[in-house]
N, CA, C and O atoms as a CHARMM CRD file, in Angstrom:
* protein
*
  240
    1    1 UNK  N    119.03200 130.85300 114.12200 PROA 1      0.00000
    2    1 UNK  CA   118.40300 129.84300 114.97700 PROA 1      0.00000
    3    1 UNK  C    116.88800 129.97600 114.93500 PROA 1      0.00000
    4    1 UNK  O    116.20400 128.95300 114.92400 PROA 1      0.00000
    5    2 UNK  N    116.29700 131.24700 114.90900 PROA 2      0.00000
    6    2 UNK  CA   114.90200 131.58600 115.14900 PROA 2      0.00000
    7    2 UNK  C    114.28600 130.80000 113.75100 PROA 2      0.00000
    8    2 UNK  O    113.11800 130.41500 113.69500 PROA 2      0.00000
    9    3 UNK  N    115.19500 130.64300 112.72100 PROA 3      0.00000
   10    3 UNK  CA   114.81800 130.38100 111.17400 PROA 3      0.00000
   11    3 UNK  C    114.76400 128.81800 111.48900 PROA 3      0.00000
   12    3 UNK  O    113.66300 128.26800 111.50000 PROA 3      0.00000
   13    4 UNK  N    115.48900 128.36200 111.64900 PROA 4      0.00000
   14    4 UNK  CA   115.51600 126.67500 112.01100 PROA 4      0.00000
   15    4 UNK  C    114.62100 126.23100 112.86100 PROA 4      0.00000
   16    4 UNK  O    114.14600 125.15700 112.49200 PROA 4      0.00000
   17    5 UNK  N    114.07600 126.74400 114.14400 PROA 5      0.00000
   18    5 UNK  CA   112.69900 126.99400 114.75000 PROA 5      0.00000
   19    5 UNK  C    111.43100 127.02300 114.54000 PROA 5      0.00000
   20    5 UNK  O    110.55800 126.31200 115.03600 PROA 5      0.00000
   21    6 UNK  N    111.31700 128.16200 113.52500 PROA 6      0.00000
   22    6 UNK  CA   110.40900 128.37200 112.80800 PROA 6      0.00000
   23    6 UNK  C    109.96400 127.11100 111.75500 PROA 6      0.00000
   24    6 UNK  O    108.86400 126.56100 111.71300 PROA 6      0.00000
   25    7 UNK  N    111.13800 126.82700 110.93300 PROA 7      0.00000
   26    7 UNK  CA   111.07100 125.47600 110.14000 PROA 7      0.00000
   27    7 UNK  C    110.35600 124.23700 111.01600 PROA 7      0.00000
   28    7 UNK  O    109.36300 123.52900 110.84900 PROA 7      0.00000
   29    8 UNK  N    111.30800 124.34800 111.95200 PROA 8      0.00000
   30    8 UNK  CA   111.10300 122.66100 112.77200 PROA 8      0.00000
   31    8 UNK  C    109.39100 122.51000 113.15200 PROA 8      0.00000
   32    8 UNK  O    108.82100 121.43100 113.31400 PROA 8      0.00000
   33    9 UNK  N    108.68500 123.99800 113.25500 PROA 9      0.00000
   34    9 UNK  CA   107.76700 124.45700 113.88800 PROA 9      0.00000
   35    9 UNK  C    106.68500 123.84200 112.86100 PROA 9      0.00000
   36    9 UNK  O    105.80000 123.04100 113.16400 PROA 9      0.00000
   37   10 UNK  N    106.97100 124.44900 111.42000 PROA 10     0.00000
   38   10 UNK  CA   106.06100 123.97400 110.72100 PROA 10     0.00000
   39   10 UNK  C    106.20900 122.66100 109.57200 PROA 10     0.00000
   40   10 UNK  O    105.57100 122.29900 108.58400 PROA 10     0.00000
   41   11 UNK  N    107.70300 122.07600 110.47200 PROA 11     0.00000
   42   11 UNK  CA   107.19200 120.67300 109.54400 PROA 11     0.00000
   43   11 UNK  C    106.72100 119.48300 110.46300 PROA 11     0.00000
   44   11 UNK  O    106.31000 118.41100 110.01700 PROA 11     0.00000
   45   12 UNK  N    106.85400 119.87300 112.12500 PROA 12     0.00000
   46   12 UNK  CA   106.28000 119.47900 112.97500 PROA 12     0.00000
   47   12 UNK  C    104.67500 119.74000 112.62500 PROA 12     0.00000
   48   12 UNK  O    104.06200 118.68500 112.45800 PROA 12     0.00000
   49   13 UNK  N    104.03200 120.71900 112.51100 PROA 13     0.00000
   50   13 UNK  CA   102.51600 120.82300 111.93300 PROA 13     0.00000
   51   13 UNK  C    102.29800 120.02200 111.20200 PROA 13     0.00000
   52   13 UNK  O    101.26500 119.37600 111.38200 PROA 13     0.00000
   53   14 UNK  N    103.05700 119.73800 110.19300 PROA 14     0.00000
   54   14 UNK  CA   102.51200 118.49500 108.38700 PROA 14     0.00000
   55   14 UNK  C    102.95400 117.44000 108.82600 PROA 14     0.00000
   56   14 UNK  O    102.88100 116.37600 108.21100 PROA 14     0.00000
   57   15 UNK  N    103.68300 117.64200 110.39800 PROA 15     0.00000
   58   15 UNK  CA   103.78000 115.88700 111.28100 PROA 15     0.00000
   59   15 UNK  C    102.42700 115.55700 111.52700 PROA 15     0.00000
   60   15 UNK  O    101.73600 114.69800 110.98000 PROA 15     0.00000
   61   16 UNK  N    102.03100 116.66600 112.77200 PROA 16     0.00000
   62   16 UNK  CA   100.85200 116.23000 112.79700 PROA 16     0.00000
   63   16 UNK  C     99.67500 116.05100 112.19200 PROA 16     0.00000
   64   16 UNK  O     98.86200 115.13900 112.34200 PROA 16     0.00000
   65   17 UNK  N     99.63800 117.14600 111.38100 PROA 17     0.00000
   66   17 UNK  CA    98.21900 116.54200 109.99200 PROA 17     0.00000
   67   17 UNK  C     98.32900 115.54100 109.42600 PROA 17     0.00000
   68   17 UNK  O     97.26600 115.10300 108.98400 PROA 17     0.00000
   69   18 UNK  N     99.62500 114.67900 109.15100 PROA 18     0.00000
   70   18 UNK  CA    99.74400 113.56900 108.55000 PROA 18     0.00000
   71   18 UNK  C     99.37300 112.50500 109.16300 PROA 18     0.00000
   72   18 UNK  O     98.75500 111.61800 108.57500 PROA 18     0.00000
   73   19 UNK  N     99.82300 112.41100 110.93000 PROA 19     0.00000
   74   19 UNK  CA    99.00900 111.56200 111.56000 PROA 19     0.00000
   75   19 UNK  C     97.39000 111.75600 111.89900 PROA 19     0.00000
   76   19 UNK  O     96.42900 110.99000 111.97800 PROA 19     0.00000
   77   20 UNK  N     97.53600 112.75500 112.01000 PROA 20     0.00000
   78   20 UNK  CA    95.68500 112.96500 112.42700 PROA 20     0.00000
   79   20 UNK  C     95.19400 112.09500 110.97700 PROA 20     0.00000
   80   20 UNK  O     94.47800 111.10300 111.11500 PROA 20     0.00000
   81   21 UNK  N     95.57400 112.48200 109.78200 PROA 21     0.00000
   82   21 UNK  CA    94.66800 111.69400 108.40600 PROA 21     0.00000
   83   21 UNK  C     95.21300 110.20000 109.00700 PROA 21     0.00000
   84   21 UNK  O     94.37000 109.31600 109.15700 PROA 21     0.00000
   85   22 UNK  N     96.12200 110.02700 109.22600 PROA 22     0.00000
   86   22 UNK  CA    96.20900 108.58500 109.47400 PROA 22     0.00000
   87   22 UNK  C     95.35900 107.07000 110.49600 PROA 22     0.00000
   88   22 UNK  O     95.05700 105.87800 110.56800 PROA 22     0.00000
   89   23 UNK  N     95.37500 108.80400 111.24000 PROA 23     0.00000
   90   23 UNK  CA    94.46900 108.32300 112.16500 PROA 23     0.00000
   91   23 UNK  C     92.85800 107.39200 111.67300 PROA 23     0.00000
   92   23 UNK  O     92.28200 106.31400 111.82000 PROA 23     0.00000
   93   24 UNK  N     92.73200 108.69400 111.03900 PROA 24     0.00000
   94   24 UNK  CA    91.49700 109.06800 110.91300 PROA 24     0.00000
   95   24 UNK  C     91.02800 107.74100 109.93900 PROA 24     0.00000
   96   24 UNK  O     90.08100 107.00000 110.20100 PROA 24     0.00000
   97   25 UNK  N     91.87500 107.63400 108.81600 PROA 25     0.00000
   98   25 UNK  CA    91.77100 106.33500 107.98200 PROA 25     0.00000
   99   25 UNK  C     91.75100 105.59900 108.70200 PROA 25     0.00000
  100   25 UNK  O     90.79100 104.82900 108.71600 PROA 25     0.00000
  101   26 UNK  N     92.79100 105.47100 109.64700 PROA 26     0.00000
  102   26 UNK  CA    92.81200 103.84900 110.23500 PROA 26     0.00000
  103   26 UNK  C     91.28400 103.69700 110.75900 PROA 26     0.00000
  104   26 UNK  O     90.67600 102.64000 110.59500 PROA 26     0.00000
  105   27 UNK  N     90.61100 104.99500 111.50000 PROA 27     0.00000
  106   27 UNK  CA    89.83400 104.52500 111.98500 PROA 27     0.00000
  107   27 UNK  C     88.52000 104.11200 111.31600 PROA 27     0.00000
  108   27 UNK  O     87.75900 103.23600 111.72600 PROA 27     0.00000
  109   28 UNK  N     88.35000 104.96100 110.10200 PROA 28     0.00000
  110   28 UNK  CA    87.22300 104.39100 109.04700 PROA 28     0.00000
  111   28 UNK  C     87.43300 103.28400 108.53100 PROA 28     0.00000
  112   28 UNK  O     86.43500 102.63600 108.21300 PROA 28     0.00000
  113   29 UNK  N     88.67000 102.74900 108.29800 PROA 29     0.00000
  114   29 UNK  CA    88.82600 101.18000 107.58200 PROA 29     0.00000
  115   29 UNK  C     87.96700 100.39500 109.00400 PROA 29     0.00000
  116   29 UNK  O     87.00300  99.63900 108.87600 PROA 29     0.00000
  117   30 UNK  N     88.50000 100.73700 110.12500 PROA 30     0.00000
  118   30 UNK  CA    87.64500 100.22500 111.77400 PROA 30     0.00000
  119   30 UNK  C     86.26000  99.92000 111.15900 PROA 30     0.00000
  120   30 UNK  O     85.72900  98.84000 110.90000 PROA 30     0.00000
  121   31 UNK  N     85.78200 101.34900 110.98200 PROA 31     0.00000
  122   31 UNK  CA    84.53700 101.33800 110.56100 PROA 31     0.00000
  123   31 UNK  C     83.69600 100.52600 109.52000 PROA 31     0.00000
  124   31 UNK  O     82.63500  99.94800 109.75500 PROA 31     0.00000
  125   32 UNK  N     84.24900 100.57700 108.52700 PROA 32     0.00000
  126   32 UNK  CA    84.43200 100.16200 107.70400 PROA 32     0.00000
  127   32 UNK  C     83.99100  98.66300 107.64300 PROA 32     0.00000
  128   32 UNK  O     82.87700  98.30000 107.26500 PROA 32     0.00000
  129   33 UNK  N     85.06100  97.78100 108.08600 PROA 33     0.00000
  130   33 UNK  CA    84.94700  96.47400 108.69900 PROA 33     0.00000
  131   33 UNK  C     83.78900  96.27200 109.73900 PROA 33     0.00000
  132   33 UNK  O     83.14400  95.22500 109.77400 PROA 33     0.00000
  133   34 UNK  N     83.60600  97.11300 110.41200 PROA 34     0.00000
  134   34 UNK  CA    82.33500  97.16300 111.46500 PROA 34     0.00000
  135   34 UNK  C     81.27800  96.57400 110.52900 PROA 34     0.00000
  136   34 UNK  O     80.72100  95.47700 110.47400 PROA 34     0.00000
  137   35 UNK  N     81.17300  98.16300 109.52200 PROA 35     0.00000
  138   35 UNK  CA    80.16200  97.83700 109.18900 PROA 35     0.00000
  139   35 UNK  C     79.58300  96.67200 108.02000 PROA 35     0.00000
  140   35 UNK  O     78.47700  96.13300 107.99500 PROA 35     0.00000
  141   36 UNK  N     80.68700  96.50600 107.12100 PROA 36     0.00000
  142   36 UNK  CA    80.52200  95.38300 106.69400 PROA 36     0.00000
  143   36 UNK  C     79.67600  93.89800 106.72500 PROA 36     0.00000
  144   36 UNK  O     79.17500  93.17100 105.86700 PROA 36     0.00000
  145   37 UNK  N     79.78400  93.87300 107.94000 PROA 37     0.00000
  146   37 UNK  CA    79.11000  92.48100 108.82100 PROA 37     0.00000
  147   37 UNK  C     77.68900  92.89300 109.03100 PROA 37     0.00000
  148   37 UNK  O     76.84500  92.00300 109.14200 PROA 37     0.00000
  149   38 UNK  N     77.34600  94.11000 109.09500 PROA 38     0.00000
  150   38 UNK  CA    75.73100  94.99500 109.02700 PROA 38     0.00000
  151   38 UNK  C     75.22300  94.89400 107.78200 PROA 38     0.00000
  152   38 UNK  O     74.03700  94.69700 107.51500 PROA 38     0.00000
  153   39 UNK  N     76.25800  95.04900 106.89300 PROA 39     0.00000
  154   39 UNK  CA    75.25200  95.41700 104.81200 PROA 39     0.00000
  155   39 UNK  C     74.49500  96.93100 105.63000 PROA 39     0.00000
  156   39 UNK  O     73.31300  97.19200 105.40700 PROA 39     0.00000
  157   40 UNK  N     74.97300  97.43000 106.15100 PROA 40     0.00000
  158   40 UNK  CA    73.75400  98.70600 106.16700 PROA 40     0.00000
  159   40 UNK  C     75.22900  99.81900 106.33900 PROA 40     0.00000
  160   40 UNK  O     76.23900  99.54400 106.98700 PROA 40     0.00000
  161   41 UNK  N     74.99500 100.99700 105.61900 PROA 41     0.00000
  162   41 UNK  CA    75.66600 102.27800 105.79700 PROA 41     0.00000
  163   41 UNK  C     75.00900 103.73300 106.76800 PROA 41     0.00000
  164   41 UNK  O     74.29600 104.69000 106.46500 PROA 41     0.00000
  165   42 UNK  N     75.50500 103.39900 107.70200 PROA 42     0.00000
  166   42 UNK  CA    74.94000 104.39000 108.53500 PROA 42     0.00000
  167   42 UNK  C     75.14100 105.51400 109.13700 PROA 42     0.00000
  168   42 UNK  O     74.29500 106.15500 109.76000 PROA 42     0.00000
  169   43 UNK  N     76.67800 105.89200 108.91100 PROA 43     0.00000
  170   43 UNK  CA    77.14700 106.98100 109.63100 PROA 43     0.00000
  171   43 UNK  C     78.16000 107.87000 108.35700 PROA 43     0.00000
  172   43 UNK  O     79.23800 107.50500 107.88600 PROA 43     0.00000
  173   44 UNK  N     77.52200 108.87200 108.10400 PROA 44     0.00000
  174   44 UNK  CA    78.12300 110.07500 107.34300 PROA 44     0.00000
  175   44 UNK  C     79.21400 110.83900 108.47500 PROA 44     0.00000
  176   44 UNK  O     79.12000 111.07300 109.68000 PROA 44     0.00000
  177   45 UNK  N     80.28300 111.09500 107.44600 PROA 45     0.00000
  178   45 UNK  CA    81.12600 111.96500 108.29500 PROA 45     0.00000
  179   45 UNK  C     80.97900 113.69000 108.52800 PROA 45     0.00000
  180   45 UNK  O     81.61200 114.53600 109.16100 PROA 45     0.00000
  181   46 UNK  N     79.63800 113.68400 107.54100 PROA 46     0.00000
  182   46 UNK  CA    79.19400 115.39300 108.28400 PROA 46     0.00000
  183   46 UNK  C     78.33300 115.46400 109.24700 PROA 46     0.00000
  184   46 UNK  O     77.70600 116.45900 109.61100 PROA 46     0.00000
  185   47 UNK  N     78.27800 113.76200 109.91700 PROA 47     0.00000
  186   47 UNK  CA    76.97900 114.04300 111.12600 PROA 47     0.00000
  187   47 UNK  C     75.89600 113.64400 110.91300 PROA 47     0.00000
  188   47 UNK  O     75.10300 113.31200 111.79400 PROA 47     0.00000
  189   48 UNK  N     75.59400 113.59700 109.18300 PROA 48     0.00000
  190   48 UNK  CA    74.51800 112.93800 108.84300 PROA 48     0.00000
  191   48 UNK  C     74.21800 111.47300 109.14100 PROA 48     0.00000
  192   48 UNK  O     75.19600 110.75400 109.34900 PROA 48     0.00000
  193   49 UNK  N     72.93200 110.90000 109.19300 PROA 49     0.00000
  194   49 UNK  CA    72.92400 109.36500 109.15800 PROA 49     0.00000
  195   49 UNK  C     72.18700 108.65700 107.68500 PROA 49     0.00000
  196   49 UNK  O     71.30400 109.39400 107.24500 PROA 49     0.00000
  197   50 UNK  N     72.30300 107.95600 107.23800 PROA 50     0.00000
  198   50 UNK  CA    71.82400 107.39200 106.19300 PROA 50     0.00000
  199   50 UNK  C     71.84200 106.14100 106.14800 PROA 50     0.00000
  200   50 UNK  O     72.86900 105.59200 106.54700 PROA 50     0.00000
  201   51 UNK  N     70.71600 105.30100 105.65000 PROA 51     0.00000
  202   51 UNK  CA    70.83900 103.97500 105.97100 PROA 51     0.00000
  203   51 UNK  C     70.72400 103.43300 104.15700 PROA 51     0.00000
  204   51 UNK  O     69.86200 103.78500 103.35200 PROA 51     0.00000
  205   52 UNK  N     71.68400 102.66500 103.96000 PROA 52     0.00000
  206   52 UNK  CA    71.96700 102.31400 102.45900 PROA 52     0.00000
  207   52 UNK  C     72.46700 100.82800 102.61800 PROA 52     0.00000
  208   52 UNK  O     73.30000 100.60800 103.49700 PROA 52     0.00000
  209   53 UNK  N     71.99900  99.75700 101.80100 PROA 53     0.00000
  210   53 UNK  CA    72.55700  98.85500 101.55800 PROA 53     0.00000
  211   53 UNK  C     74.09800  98.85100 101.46000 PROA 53     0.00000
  212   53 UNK  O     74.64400  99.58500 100.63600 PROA 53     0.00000
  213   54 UNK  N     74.85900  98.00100 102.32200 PROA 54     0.00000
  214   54 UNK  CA    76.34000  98.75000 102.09000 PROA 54     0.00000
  215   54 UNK  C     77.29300  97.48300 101.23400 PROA 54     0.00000
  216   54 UNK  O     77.54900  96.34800 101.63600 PROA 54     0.00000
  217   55 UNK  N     77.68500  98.13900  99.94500 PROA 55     0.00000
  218   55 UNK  CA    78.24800  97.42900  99.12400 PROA 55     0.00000
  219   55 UNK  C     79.74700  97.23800  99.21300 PROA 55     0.00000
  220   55 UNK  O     80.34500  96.30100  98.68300 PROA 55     0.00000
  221   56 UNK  N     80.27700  98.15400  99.89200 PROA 56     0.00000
  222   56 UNK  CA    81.26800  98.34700 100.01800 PROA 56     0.00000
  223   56 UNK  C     82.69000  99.44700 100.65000 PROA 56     0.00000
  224   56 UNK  O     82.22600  99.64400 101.77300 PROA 56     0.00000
  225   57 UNK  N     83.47600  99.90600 100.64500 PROA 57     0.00000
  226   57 UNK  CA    84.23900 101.06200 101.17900 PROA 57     0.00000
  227   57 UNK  C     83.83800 101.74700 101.55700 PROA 57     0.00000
  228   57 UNK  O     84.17500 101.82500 100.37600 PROA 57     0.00000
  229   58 UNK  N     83.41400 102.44600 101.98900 PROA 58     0.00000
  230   58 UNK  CA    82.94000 104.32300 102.55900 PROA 58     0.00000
  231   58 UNK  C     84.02100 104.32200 102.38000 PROA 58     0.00000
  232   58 UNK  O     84.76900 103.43600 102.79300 PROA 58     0.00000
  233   59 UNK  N     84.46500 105.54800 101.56500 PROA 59     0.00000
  234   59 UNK  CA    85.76000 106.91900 101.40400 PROA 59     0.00000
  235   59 UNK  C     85.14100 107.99700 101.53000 PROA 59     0.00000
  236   59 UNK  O     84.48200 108.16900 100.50400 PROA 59     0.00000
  237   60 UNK  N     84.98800 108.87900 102.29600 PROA 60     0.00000
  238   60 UNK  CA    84.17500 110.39100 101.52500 PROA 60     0.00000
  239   60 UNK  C     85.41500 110.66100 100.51900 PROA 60     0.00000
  240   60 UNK  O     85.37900 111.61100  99.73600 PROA 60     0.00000
């Protein structure tokens, strides 16, 4: 039982990392579209800011 536990334990974890990335996409496509309607790129996902003509997608 402790073995089936343990399992459930860590495919429950690669549950949640899978939604957190999901999240996380959904929310940059958000962004994404935001920014679109600007033409300007402004928000780096290490915190940085940068302002760039925006042509298109941000993916890091």
């Amino acid at each position: 039982i402790a073995n089936i536990l343990k399992k459930n334990e860590a495919s429950n974890g690669q549950t949640n990392n899978y939604r957190e990335l999901c999240n996380k996409k959904n929310h940059m496509k958000r962004n994404n579209e935001r920014l679109e309607g600007l033409g300007l790129l402004v928000a780096l996902e290490d915190g940085n800011t940068r302002v760039t003509p925006y042509t298109g997608h941000y993916e890091p």
